[in-house]
C-alpha positions, 0 to 999 in steps of 0.5 A, a space after each residue: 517504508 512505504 507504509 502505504 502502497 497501491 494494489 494496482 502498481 507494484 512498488 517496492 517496501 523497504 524493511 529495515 530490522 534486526 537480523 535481517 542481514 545474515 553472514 551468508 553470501 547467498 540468502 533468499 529473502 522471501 517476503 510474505 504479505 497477508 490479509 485474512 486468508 490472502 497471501 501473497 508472496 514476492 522475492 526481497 532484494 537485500 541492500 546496503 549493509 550494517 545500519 543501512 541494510 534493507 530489504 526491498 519487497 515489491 508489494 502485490 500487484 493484484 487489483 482483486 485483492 482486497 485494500 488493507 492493512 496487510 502484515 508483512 514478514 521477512 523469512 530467509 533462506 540460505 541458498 547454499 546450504 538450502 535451510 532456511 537460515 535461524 529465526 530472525 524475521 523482520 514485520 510491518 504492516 503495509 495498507 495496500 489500498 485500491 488505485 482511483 480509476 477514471 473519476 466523474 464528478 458530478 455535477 462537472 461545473 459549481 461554484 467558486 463560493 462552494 458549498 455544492 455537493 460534488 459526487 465522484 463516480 468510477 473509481 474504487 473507493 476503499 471501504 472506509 467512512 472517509 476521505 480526504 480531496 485536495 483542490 489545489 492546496 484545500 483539503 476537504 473530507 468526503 464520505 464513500 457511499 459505495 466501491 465505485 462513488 464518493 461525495 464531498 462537499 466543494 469548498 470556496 476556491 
């Protein structure tokens, strides 16, 4: 968990699976997260211990990278014996998606009856029929027309 995370900010993922926690004291966790050829890897923090161990991965913080479902796997390595330790590795799958930059909506002013269509410019939009928008407490769908613009219907508030 997460199983949802931000291509912009890293943040950590924390996997729990069976023989992930190994006798060694010194294991290195590699975590490995792939898209169709891009990889990308980062050191796993082990904590916890028995059904409350975890290995924390931080997720990629490249904005290049393409948003999707990348699958994430878990190899060790024991550090003192320099081998990677007996296959038990742990998978996920993770949607890394593309922060929203600095939004414009267009038109900026409608009214509270609804029914305008509002147009959201400069933000990175995943590739995806749609969306959802909350206005305050309302959620509405919305369709992406492009990387950088999204429209949605404005509801009665």
């Amino acid at each position: 968990s997460p199983k949802l995370a931000p291509l912009k900010h890293s943040v950590n993922v924390s996997v729990a699976g069976v023989g992930l926690e190994y006798s060694s004291r010194n294991i290195e966790y590699t975590c490995v997260f792939k898209l169709d050829s891009a990889v990308v890897n980062s050191v796993g923090v082990a904590e916890g211990t028995g059904p409350d161990f975890r290995v924390k991965c931080p997720s990629p913080s490249m904005p290049d990278l393409t948003p999707g479902v990348y699958s994430l796997s878990i190899t060790m390595r024991d550090a003192d014996a320099n081998q990677v330790a007996p296959e038990s590795t742990s998978t996920a799958n993770v949607r890394l998606y593309a922060s929203v930059a600095t939004l414009v909506a267009s038109p900026s002013l409608v009214l509270a009856s609804g029914g305008a269509l509002v147009t959201l410019s400069g933000g990175t939009f995943v590739p995806t029929s749609a969306f959802t928008v909350r206005i305050g407490s309302i959620e509405v769908s919305g369709v992406r027309q492009s990387a950088t613009e999204a429209v949605f219907t404005m509801p009665a508030v």
